[in-house]
C-alpha positions as CSV (number, residue, x, y, z in Angstrom):
1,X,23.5,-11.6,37.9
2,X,24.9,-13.8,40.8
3,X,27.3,-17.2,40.4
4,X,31.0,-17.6,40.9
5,X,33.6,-17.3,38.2
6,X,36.6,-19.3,37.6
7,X,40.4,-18.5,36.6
8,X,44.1,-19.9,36.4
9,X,46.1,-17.0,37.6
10,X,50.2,-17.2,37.5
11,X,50.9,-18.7,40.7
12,X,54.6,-18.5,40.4
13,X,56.9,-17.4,37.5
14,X,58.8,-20.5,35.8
15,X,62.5,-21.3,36.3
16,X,63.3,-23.0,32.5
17,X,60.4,-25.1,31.7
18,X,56.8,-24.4,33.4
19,X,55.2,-27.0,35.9
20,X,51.7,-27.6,37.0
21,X,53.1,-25.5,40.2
22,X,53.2,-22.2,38.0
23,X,49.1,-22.2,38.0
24,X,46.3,-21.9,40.5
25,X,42.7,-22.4,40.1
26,X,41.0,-19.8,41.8
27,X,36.6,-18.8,42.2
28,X,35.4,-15.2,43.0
29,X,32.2,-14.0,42.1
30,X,31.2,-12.4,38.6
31,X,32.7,-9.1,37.6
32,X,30.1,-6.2,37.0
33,X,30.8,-4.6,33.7
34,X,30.8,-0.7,33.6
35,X,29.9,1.9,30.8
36,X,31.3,1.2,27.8
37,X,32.2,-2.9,29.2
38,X,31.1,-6.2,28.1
39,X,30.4,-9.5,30.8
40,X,31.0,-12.7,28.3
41,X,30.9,-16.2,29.5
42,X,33.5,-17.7,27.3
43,X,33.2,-20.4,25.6
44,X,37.1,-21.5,23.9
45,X,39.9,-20.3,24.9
46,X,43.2,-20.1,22.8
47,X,46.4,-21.7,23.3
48,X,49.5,-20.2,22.2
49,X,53.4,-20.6,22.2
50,X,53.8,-16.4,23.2
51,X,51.9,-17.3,26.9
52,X,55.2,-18.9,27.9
53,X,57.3,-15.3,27.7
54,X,54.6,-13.6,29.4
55,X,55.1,-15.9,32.4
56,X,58.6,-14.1,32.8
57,X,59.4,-10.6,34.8
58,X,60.9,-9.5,31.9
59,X,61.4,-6.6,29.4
60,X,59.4,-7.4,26.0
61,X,57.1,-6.8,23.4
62,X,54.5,-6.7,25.9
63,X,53.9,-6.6,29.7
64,X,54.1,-9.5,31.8
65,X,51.3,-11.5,33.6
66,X,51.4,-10.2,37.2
67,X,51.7,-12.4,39.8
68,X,48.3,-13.5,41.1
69,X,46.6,-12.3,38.1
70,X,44.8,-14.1,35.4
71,X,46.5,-15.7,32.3
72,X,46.3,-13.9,29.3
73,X,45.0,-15.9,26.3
74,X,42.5,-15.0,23.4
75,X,38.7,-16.2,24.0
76,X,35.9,-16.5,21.9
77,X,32.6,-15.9,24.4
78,X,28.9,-14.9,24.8
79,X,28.1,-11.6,25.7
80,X,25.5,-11.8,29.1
81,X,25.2,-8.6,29.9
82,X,26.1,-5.3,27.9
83,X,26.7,-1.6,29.1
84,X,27.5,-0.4,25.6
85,X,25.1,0.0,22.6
86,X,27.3,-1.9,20.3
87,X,26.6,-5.3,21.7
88,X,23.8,-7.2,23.3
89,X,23.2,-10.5,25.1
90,X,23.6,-13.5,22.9
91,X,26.4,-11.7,20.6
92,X,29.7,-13.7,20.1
93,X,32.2,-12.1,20.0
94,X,36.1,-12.9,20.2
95,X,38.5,-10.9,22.9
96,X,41.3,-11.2,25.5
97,X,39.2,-12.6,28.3
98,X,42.2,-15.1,29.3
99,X,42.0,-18.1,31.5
100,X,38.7,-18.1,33.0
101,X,35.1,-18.7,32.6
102,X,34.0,-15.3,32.5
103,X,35.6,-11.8,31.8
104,X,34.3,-8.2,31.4
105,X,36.1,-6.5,28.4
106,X,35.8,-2.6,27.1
107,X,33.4,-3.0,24.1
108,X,35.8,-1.8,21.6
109,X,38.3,-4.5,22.5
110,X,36.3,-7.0,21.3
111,X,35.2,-8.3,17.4
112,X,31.6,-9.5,16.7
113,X,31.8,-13.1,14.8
114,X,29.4,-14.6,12.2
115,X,28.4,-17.9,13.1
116,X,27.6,-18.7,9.9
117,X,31.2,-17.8,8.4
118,X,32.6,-20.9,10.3
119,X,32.8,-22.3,13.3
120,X,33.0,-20.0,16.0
121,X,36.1,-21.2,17.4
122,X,38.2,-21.0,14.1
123,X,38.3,-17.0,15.4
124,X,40.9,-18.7,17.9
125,X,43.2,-20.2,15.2
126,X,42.9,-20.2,10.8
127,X,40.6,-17.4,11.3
128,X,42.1,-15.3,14.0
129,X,45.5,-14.8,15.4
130,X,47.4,-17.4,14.0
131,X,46.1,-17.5,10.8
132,X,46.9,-13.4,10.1
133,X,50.2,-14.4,11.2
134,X,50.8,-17.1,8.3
135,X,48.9,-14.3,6.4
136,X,51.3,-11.4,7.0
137,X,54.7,-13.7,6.7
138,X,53.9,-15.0,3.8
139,X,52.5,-11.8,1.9
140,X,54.2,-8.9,3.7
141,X,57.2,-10.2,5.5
142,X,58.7,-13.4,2.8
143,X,57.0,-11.8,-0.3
144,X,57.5,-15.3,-1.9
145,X,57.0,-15.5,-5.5
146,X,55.6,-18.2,-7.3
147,X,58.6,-21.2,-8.6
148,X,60.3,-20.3,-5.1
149,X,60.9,-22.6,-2.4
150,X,59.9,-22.2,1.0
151,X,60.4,-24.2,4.3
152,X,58.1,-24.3,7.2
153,X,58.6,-24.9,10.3
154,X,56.0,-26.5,13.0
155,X,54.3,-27.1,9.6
156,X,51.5,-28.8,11.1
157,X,50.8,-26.0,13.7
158,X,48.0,-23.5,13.4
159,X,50.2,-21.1,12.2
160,X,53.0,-23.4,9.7
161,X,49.2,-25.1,8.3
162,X,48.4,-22.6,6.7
163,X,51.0,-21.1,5.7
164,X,51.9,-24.0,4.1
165,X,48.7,-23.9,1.8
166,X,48.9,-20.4,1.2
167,X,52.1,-20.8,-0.5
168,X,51.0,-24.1,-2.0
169,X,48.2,-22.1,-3.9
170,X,50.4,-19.2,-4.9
171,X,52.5,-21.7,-7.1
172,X,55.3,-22.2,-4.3
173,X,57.7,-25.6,-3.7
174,X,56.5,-25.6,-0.3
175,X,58.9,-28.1,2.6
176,X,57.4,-28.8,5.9
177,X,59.5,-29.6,9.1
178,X,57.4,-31.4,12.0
179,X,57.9,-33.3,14.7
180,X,56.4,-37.0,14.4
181,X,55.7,-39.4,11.4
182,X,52.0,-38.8,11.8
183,X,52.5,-34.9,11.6
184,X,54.3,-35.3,8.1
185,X,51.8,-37.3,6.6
186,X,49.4,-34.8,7.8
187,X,51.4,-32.0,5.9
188,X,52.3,-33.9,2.6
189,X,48.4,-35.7,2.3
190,X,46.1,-33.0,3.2
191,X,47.8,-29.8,3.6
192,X,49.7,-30.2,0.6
193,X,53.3,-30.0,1.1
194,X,55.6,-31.0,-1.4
195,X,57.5,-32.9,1.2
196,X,58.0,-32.8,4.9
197,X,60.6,-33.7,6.9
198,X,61.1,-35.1,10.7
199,X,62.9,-33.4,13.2
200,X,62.5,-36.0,15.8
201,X,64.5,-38.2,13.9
202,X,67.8,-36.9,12.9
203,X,70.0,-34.2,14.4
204,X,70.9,-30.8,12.9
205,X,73.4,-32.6,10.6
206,X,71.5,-35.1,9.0
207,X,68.1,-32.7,9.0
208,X,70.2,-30.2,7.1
209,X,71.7,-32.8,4.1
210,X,67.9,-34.4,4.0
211,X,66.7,-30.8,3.3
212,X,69.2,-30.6,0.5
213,X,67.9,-34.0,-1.2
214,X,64.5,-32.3,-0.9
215,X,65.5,-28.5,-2.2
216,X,68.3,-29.2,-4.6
217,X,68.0,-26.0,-6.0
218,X,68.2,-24.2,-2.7
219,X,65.8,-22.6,-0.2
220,X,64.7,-19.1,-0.9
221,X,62.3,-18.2,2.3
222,X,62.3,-19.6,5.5
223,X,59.3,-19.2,7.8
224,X,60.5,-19.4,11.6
225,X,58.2,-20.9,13.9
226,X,60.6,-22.8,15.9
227,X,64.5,-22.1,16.0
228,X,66.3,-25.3,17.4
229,X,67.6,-27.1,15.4
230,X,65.7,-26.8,12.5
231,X,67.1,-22.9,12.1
232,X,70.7,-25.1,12.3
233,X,70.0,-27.3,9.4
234,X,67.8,-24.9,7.2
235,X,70.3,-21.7,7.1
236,X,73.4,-23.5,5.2
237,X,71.0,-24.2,2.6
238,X,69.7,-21.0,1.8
239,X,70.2,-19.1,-1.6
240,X,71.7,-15.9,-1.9
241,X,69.0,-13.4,-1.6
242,X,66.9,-15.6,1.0
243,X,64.1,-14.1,3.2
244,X,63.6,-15.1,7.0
245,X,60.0,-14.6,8.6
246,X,61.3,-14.8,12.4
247,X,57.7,-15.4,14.0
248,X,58.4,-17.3,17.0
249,X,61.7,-19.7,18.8
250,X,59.4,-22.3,20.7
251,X,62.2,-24.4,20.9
252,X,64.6,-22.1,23.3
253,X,62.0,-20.1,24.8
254,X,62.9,-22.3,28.4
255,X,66.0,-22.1,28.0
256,X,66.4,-25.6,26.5
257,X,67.6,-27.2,23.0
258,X,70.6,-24.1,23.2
259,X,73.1,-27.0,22.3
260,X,71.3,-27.4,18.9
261,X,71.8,-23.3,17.8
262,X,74.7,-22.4,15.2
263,X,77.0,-20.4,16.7
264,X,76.3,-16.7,16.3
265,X,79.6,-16.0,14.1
266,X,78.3,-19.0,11.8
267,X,74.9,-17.4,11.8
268,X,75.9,-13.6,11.0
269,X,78.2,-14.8,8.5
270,X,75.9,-16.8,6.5
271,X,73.8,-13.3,6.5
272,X,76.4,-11.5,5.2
273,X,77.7,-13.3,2.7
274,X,74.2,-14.6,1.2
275,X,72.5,-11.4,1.7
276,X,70.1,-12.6,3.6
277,X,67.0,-10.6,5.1
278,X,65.8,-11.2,8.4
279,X,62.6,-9.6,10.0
280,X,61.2,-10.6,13.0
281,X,57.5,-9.9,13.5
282,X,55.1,-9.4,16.1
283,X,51.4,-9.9,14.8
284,X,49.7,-7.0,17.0
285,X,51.5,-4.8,14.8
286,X,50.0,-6.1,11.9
287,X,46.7,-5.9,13.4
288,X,45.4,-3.5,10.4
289,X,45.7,-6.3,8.2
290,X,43.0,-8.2,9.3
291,X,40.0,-7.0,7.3
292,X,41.7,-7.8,4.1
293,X,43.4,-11.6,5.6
294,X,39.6,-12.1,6.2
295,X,38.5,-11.5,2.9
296,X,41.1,-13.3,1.5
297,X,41.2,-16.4,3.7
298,X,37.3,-16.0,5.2
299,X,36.0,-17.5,1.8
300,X,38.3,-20.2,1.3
301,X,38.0,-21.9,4.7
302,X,33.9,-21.2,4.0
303,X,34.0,-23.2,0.9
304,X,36.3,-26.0,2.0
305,X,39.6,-25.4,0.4
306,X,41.6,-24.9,3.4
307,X,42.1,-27.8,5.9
308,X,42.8,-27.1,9.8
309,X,42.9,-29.5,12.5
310,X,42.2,-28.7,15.9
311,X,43.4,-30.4,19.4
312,X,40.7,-29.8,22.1
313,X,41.1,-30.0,25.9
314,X,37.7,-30.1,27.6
315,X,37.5,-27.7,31.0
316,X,39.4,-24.9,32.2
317,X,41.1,-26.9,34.9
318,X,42.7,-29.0,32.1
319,X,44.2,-25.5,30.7
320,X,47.7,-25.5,32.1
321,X,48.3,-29.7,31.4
322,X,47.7,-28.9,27.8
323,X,49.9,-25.5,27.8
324,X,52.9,-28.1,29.2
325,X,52.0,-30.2,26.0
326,X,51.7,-27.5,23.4
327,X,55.1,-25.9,24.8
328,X,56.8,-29.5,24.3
329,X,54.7,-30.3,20.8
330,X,52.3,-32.4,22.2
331,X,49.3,-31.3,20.1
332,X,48.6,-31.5,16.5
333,X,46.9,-28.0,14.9
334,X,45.3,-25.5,17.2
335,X,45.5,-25.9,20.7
336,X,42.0,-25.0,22.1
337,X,40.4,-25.3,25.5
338,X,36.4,-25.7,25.8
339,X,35.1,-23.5,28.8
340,X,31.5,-23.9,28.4
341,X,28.9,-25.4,26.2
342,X,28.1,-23.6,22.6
343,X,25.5,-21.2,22.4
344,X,21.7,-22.4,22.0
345,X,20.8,-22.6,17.9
């Protein structure tokens, strides 16, 4: 099988917020998968706020993108040409391909999707990564009970979505924070949200005293997508007792928006004397999990009752332009990229 391949690979790490100089388009032939591999043209690629830390040299949950290398990123594709029994040409399946129009995988890194479950590409977002997160946070990290009230940040994202409606089924008050008019309406009219507030609009001050207007009895679990100032005007209203899901910090992670965090004394204290819990989580380590989110969540996407929005950029060359956007909260849902055209019915 002959015909070239294309990739962004890390061109150059990022000093504080990435530029279009950070990524390179690059074409070399197909890979040749060997025993046990899968070749996949892919077809979406995922988006995500945890590519920017892999762009650093530095010690963290996981290794860094080298430099020169292809950037990392979840896929779903079309197997072309199989050297393993457990999957043959015309399976789609969902894997870490990364940036590029085709990728060779081991076979057992890679998770056979059913078409007629959902869309293919909701294996990229409500039903894949993101949506075990929102999954895990609420059930296994918050624990949220029914009556409580729960704020969620980036509650428009692929992740804060459905978390959102989770906890809106399970009985919960349930307070979005977005960025943009258009976001909140989104949250309150078809995700469900109780209310949600704008962070665009206010700082940390006024954010924090609208939140109190909207949770007069006090917030009892806080899911973290964002840190900024949101984290500023959400902890002096927690009750005693309050649980923190610390999932992600999108707001610092380029070293920007550090002029909106509480001090650390201000912070520690508030944990001590409200007996807070923290736990931060990283969602490969929940990985077990997802046989029994699917079975939960599978069905009610299937039959409608769970909304997701989706923000699509078409070609891989487009990639790192709507990365920039995502990292700044330019899309609205799922970022996605199209790579190649959908499989033939």
């Amino acid at each position: 099988m002959t015909g070239p391949r294309h990739s962004i690979v890390l061109a150059e790490r990022p000093s504080g917020t990435p530029t279009p100089a950070c990524f390179r388009l690059e074409t070399q032939p197909l890979p040749t998968p060997a025993s046990g591999e899968v070749l996949a043209r892919v077809i979406w690629l995922s988006l995500d706020p945890y590519m920017r830390g892999r762009m650093d040299d530095a010690k963290s949950y996981a290794s860094p993108v080298a430099l020169d290398a292809v950037m990392e990123g979840g896929a779903v594709a079309e197997v072309m040409t199989s050297a393993d029994d457990r999957f043959a040409p015309g399976d789609i399946v969902t894997g870490q391909f990364g940036w590029t129009t085709h990728g060779v995988l081991p076979a057992n890194a890679l998770r056979r999707l059913d078409p007629a479950l959902a869309p293919i590409q909701t294996a990229l977002g409500v039903l894949g990564m993101p949506g075990l997160t929102a999954w895990v946070g609420l059930n296994d990290i918050l624990r949220m009970q029914s009556g409580e009230t729960l704020v969620v940040s980036a509650a428009t994202g692929a992740v804060g979505s459905l978390a959102g409606q989770l906890a809106r089924a399970r009985g919960l008050n349930v307070i979005g924070v977005a960025g943009g008019a258009d976001k909140c309406a989104y949250a309150t009219d078809k995700l469900g949200y109780d209310a949600c507030l704008d962070h665009r609009d206010s700082d940390a001050a006024a954010l924090g005293a609208r939140l109190r207007d909207a949770a007069p009895n006090g917030i009892d679990g806080y899911f973290e997508n964002v840190g900024g100032k949101t984290l500023s005007a959400v902890l002096p209203n927690m009750n005693v007792n309050a649980r923190i899901a610390l999932c992600g910090m999108i707001a610092w992670y380029s070293g920007r928006n550090l002029d909106q965090a509480l001090p650390l004394p201000q912070v520690w204290r508030r944990i001590l004397t409200h007996r807070l819990r923290v736990e931060g989580f990283i969602i490969f380590d929940h990985f077990q999990r997802f046989p029994a989110f699917l079975a939960d969540v599978g069905p009610m996407v299937r039959d409608g009752q769970i909304s997701y929005r989706e923000t699509v950029a078409e070609g891989l060359e487009n990639a790192p332009a709507a990365f920039l956007k995502l990292l700044d909260g330019g899309n609205f849902g799922k970022q996605l990229v199209r790579i190649g055209p959908d499989p033939a019915p």
